[in-house]
C-alpha positions in Angstrom: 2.5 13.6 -28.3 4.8 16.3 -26.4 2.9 17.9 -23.9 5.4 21.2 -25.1 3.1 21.1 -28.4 -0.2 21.2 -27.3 -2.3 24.1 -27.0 -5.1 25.5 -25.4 -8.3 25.7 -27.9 -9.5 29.1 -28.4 -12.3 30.4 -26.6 -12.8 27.3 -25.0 -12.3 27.4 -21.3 -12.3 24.3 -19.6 -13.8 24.0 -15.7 -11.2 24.1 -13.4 -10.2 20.4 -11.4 -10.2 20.7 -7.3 -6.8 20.6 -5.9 -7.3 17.3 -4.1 -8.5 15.6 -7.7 -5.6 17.1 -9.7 -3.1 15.7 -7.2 -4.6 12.3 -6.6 -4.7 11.8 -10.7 -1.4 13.7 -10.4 -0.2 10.4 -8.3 -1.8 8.6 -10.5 0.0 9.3 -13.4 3.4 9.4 -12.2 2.9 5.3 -10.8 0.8 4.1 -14.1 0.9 6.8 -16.8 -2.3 8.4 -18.6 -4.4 5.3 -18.9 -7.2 7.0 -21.6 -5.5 9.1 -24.3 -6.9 12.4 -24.8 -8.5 13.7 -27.8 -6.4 16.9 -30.1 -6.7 18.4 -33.0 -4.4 19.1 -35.4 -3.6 22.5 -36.6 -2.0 24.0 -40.0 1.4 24.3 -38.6 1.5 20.7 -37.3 0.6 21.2 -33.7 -2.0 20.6 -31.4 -4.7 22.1 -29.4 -6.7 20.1 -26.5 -10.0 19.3 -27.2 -11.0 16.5 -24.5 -8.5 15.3 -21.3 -7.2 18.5 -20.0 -7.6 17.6 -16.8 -5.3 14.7 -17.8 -2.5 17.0 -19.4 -2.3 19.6 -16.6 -1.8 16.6 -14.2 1.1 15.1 -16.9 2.7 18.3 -16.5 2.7 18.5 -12.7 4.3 14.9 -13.0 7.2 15.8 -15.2 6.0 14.1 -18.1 7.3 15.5 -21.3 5.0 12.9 -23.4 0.9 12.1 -23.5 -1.1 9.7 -25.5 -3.6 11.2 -27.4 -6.1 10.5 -30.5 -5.4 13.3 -32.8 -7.9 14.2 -35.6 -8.4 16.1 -38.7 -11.0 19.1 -37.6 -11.7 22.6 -37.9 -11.2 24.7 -35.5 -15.1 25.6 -35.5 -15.7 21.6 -35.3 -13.7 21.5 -32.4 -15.6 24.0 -30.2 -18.9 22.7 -31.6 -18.2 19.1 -30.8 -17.1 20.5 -27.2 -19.9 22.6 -26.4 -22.4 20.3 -28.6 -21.7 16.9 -27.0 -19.6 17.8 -24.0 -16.9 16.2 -25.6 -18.5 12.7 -26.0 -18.6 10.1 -29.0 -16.8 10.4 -31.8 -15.7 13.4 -32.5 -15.4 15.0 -36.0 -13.0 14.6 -38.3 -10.3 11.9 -39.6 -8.6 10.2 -37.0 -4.7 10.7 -38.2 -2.3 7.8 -38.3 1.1 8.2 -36.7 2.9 8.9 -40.2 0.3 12.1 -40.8 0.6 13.3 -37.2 3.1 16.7 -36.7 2.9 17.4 -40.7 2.6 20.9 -41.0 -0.2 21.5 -44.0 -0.8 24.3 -46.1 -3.5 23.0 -49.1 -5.7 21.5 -46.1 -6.4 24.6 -44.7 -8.8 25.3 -47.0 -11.2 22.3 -45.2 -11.9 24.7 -42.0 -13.5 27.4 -44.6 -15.7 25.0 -46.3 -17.1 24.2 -42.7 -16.7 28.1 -42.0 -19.3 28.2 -45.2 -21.4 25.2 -44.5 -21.9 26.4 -41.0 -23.6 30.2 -42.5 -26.2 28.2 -44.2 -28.1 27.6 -40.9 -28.4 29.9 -38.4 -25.0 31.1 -37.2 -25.9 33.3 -34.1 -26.4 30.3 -31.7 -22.9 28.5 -32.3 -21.6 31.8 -31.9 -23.4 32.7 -28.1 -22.4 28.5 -27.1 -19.0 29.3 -28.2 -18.5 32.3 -25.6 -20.0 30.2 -22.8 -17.0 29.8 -20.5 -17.9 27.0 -17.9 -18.7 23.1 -19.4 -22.1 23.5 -20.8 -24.8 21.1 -20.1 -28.0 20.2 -23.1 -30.2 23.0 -21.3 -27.4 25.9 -22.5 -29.2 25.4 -26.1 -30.8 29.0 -25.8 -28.7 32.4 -25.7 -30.8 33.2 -23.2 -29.5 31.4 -20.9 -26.1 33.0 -20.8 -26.2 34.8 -17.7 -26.5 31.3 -16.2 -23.4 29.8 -17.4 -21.4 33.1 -16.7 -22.5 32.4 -12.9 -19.6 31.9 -9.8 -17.2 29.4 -10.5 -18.5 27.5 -7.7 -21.7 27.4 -9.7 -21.1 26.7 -12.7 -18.8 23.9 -11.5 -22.1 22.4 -9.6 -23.5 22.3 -13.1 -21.2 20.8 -14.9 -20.8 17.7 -12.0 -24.1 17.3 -12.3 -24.2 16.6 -15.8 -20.8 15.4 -17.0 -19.0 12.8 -15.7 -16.0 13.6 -15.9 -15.9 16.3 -13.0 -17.7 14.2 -10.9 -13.8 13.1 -10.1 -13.3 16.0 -8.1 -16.1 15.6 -6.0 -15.1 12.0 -4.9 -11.1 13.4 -4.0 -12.4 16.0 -1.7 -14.4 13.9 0.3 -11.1 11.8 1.0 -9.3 14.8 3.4 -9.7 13.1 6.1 -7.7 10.2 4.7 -3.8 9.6 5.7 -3.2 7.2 2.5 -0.8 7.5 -0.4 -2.8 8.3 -3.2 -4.5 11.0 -1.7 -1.5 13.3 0.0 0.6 15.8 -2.2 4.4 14.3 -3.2 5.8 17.1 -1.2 3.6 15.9 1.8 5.1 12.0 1.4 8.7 13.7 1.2 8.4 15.7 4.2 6.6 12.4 6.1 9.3 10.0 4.4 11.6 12.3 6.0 10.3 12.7 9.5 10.4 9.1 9.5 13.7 8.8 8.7 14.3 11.0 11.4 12.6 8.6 13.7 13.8 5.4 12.6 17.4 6.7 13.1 16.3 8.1 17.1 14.7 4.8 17.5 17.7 2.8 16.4 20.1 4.6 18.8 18.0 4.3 21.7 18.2 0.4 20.8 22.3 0.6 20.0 22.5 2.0 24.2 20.0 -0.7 25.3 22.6 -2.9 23.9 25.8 -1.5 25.0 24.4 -1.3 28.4 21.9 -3.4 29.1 23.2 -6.4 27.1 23.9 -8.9 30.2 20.6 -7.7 32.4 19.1 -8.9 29.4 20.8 -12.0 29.5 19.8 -12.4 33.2 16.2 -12.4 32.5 16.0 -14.7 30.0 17.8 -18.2 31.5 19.8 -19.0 34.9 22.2 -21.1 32.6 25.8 -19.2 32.6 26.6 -20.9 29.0 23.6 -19.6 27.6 23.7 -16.5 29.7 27.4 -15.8 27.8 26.3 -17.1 24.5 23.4 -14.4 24.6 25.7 -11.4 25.6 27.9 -12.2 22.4 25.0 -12.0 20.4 23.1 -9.2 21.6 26.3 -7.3 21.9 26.6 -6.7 17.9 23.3 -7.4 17.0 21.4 -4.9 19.0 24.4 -2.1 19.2 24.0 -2.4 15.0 21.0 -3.1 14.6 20.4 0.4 12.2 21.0 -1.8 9.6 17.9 -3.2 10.0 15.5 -0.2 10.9 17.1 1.0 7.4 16.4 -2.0 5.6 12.7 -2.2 6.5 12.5 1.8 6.2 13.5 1.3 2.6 11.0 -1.2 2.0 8.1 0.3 3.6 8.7 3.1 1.2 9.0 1.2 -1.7 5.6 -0.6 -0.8 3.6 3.0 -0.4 3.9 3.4 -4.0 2.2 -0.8 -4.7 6.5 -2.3 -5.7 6.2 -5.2 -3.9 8.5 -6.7 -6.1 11.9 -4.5 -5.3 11.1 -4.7 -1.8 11.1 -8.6 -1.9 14.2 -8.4 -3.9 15.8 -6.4 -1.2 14.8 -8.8 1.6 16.1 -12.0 -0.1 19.1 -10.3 -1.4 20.3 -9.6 2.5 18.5 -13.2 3.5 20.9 -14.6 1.1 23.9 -13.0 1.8 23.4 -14.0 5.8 22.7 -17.7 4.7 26.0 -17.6 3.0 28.3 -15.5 5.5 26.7 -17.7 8.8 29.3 -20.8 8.0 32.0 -18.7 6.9 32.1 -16.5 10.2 31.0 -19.5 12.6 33.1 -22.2 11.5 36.0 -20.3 10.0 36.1 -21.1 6.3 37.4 -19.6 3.6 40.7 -17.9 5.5 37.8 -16.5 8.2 38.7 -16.9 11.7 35.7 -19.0 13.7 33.4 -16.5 16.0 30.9 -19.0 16.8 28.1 -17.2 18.2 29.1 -13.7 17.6 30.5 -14.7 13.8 26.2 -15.2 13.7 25.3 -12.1 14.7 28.3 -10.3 12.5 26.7 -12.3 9.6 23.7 -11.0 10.3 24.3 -7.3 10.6 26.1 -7.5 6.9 23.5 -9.2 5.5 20.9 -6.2 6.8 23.3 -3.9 6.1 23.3 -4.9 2.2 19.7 -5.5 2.3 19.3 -1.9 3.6 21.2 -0.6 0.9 19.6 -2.8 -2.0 16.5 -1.3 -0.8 18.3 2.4 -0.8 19.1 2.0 -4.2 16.0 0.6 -5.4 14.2 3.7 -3.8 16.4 6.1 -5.6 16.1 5.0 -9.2 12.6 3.2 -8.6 10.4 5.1 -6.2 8.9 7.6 -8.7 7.3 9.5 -5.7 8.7 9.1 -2.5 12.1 10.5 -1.7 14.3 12.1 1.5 14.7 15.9 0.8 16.6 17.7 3.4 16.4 20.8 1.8 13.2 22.9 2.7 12.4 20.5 5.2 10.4 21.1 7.8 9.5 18.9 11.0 6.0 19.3 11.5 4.6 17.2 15.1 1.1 16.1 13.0 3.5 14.0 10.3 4.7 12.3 13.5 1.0 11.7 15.0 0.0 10.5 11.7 3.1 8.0 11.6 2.6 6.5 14.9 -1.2 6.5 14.3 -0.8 3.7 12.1 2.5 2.6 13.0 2.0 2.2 16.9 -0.4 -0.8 16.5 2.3 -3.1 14.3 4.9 -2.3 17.1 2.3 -3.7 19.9 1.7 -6.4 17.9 5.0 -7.7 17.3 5.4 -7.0 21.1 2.6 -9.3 21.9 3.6 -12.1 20.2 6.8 -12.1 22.2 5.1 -11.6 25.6 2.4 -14.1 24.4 5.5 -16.9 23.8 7.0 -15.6 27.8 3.7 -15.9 29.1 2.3 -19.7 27.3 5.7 -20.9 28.2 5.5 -19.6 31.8 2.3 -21.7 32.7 3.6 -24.6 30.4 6.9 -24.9 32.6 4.6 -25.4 35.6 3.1 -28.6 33.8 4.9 -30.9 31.5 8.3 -29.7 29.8 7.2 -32.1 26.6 4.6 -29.4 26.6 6.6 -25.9 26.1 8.2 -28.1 23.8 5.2 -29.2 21.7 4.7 -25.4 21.7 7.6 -24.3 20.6 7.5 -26.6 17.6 3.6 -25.4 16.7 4.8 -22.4 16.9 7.6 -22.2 14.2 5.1 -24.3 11.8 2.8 -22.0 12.3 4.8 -19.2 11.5 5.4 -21.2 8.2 2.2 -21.5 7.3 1.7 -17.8 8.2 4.1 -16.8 5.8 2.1 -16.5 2.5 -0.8 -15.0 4.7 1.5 -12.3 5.9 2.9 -11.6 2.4 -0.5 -11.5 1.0 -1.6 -8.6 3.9 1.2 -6.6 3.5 0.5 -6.7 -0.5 -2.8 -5.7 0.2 -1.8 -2.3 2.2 -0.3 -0.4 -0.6 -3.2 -1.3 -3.0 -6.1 -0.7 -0.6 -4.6 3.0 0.5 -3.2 4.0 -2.5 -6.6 3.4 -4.7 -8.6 4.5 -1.3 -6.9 7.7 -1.2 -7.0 8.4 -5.1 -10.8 7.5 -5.1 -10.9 4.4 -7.1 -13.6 2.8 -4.6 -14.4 0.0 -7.2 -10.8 -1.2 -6.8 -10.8 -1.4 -2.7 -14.0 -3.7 -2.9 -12.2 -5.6 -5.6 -9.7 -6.2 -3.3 -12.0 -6.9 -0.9 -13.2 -9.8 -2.6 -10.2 -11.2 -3.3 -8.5 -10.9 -0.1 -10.3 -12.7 2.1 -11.2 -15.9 -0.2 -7.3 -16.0 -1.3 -6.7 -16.4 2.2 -9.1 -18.5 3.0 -7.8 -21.0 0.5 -4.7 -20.8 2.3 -6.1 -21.5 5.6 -7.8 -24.7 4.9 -4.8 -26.1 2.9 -2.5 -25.7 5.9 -5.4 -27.2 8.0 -5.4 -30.6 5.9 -2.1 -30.8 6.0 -2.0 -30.4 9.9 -5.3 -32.5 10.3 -3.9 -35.1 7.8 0.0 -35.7 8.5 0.7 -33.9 12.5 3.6 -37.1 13.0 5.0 -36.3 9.7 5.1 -32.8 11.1 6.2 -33.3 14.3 8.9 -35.4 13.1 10.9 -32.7 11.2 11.8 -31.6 14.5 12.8 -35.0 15.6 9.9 -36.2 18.0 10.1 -38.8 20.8 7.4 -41.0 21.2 6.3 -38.9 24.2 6.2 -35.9 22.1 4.0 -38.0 19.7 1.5 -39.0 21.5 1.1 -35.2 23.2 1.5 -33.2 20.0 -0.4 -35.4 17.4 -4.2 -34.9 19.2 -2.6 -31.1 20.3 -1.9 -30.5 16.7 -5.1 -31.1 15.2 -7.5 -29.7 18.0 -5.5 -26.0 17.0 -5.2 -26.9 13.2 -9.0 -26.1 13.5 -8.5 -22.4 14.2 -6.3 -21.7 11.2 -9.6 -20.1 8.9 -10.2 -17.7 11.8 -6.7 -16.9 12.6 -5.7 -15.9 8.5 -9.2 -14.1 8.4 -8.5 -12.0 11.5 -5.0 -11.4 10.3 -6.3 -10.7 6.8 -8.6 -8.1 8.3 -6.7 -6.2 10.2 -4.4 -6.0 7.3 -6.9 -4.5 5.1 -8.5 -1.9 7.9 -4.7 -0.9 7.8 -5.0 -0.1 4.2 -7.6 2.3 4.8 -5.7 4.6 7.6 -7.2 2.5 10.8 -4.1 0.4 12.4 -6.5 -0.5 15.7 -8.0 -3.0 14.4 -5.1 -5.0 13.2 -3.8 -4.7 16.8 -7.1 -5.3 18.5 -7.8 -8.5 16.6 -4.3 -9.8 17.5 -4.1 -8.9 21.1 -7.5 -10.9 21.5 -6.5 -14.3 20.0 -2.9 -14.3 20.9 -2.8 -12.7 24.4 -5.8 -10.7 26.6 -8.2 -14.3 25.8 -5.7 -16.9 25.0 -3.5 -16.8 28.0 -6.4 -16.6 30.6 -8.6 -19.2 29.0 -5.3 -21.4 28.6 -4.5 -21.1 32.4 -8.1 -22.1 33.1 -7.9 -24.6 31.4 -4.9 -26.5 32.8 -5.8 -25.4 35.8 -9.7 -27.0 36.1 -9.7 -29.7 32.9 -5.8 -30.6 32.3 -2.9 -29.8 30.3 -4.9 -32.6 27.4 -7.6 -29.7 26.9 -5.7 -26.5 27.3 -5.3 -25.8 23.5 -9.0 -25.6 23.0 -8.1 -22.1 24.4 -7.3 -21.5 20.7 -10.9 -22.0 19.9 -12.2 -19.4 22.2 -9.7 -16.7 21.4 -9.6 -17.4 17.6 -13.2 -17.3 16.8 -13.9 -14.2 19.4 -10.5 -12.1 17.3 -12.1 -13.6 14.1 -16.1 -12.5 14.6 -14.2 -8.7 16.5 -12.2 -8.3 13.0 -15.1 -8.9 10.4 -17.0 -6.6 12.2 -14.4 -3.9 12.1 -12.8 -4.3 9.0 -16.7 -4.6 7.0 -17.6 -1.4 8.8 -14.6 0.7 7.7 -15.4 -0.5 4.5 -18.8 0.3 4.8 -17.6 3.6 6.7 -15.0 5.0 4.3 -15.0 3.6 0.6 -18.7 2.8 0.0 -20.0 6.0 0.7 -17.5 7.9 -1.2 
């Protein structure tokens, strides 16, 4: 039904929605649309008047929507007030229920149906209907006597206690405004996700320039520090040399897809990752080797192939956030730069930068003691590394899905939902953990021969292999956790659970290991730090839960 042709019921005044409620329904319905039609009635002159759901059509309008889905039905105008005031809107309310060919006729014979009613109705006692019909807050059972008038004519605040307490309906309202403390995407206004969209445009772009000057002038101390070979040395100047002093391309890229993913599309923000993943997988031979008419870069035709392909992913994910992200969108004009949306960015975001960070220094430092040893061990660890990064994969994809869902159903109050996804969450992963475990426990040679082993490597990696394949449950429950405390506005614990099992208790306990039992026992430093992130994780993550959605 056009929201343009509905009207407001006479002498019916609806209780007014909290601001917090209206805009997290507001949200609400410009992601999913009204998901419970409301209920009209239809008037002589084939238009409508709102007899249950304004709530629902004043947040409709706030989203744009020029449309509604409604139940309209054939009543009296004194039917309406009487089934509003009578039964607080509830059951089936009077009248025919119109199919779609009767609905927006105007009618002239039928309006003779309200004054039979109007007749009906003076048979019993009239003056009650009469002193409900003037009561101006939601009624509750107890209005039934006119004396009680003065008590529904109370302060707003008042007579919007009553009707919490008795209807369920504005019991909605209640729920939103304990959620202000809250930085997730259901709860905050639109304007508020432009302005913060926009800061962190603002940011991305500063942070991307600070890395475009580490590259142009740091590029060979960089170089330096990571081998004494001059080959390599030269080989990493090329690369870093394009793909640091560009590397906007990717800071846009991901910006575009973090947006995306505040508002639960997944999808176009995968779409926008493979489509620049693909266009780099077919660009790397073309630029290396010199195909096609291309001259061959070798080393530096990589890291050209590279920038294009996040260049294009950055823009597919542009794109998709114009003419797909129904909330979220840079606005330059009225902007203002306000210090708490930065706080409030780097509040969550600071723990995903350290922990990206501490995976690289966790790799520096492993590979540091390792040197020291064997050199069949940093390579055994560099080759358990990249399959468990593939194994990691799904785990990853299945956290970062679970962000947008957890906040944006946090913050609009839909509690029932974050426990849902709770429940799923954790087993989902779980199933993935133990399947990459038999595979590990049952075929390590098979594994380790993808990446060509010796028989050396064999007969170090196979036991290595399947003493760490053991950790994987705690590993994708600690990662899984910290991924759903992220959901719900607290990024600490996703970086304290990772800095415990892949650096502060994993490096020490591997050193001390070597050091009094052998290099043969060192990975049962896994163990320690894996169970300790694991039992630091559940705890955290089950009391945010407990903390912030079950006591809403």
């Amino acid at each position: 039904i056009p929201l343009a042709k509905i009207h407001d019921l006479p002498g019916s005044v609806f209780a007014p929605p909290s601001p917090k409620s209206l805009e997290a329904l507001t949200s609400s319905i410009v992601l999913r649309g009204v998901q419970e039609p409301v209920i009209l009635r239809q008037r002589e002159d084939g238009e409508f008047q709102i007899v249950s759901g304004n709530r629902r059509r004043k947040a409709s309008e706030l989203a744009k929507k020029t449309e509604i889905p409604a139940f309209v039905y054939d009543m009296g105008e004194r039917e309406a007030k009487d089934f509003r005031l009578r039964d607080n809107a509830k059951g089936t309310p009077p009248g025919k229920l119109l199919s779609e060919s009767e609905i927006g006729k105007k009618r002239e014979a039928p309006a003779k149906t309200p004054d039979k009613t109007a007749e009906k109705a003076t048979v019993t006692p009239p003056k009650p209907p009469e002193k409900a019909a003037e009561v101006k807050p939601i009624p509750t059972p107890a209005q039934k006597k006119p004396e009680e008038k003065p008590k529904a004519a109370a302060p707003t605040e008042k007579a919007d206690a009553d009707g919490k307490a008795q209807v369920t309906l504005p019991k909605l309202p209640e729920k939103a405004a304990e959620l202000k403390p809250a930085p997730t995407p259901g709860q905050k206004k639109p304007e508020e996700a432009c302005r913060a969209a926009t800061t962190g445009l603002f940011l991305m772009l500063g942070t991307s320039l600070v890395f475009t000057l580490v590259g142009l002038l740091f590029s060979n101390q960089i170089a330096a520090a990571l081998t004494n070979d001059p080959e390599l040395q030269q080989l990493c100047r090329e690369y870093l040399s394009v793909n640091l002093v560009f590397c906007w391309g990717i800071f846009l890229q991901t910006y575009g897809q973090r947006l995306l993913q505040a508002v639960g599309d997944t999808v176009l923000s995968m779409v926008s990752l493979i489509i620049g993943a693909v266009v780099n997988i077919i660009l790397d031979p073309i630029m290396i080797f010199g195909l096609l008419g291309c001259p061959a870069m070798g080393i530096r035709g990589a890291a050209i192939a590279t920038v294009i392909g996040q260049l294009i992913g950055a823009a597919a994910a542009l794109w998709f956030n114009r003419v797909k992200n129904p909330v979220i969108h840079v606005r330059l004009k009225g902007y203002r730069f306000l210090w708490q949306d930065v706080a409030d960015i780097y509040r969550v975001g600071l723990p995903t930068i350290v922990m990206q960070a501490i995976g690289s220094v966790m790799t520096f430092a492993v590979n540091g003691i390792l040197l020291g040893v064997s050199s069949t061990a940093v390579a055994f660890f560099g080759i358990y590394y990249k399959l468990q990064n593939f194994l990691m994969m799904p785990v990853n994809g299945l956290g970062q899905a679970a962000i947008p869902v957890v906040g944006f159903n946090y913050g609009s109050g839909q509690s029932d939902r974050v426990k849902q996804a709770w429940k799923v969450l954790l087993p989902t992963g779980v199933v993935f953990a133990l399947c990459g475990t038999a595979v590990f426990l049952l075929f390590p040679a098979q594994l380790l021969g993808l990446f060509s082993a010796s028989d050396e490597m064999l007969a170090f990696g196979v036991p290595a292999l399947c003493i760490i394949s053991v950790t994987f449950l705690f590993a994708v429950i600690t990662i899984l956790c910290g991924y759903f405390a992220s959901g719900l506005g607290n990024g600490v614990v996703n970086m304290i659970g990772g800095a415990l099992r892949q650096l502060v208790v994993l490096v020490p306990c591997l050193w001390l290991l070597i050091r009094f039992f052998g290099v043969d026992y060192a990975w049962f430093a896994f163990w320690v730090s894996e169970i300790l992130a694991c039992v630091y994780s559940l705890w955290a993550a089950r009391k945010e839960l407990k903390n912030k959605v079950e006591q809403q």
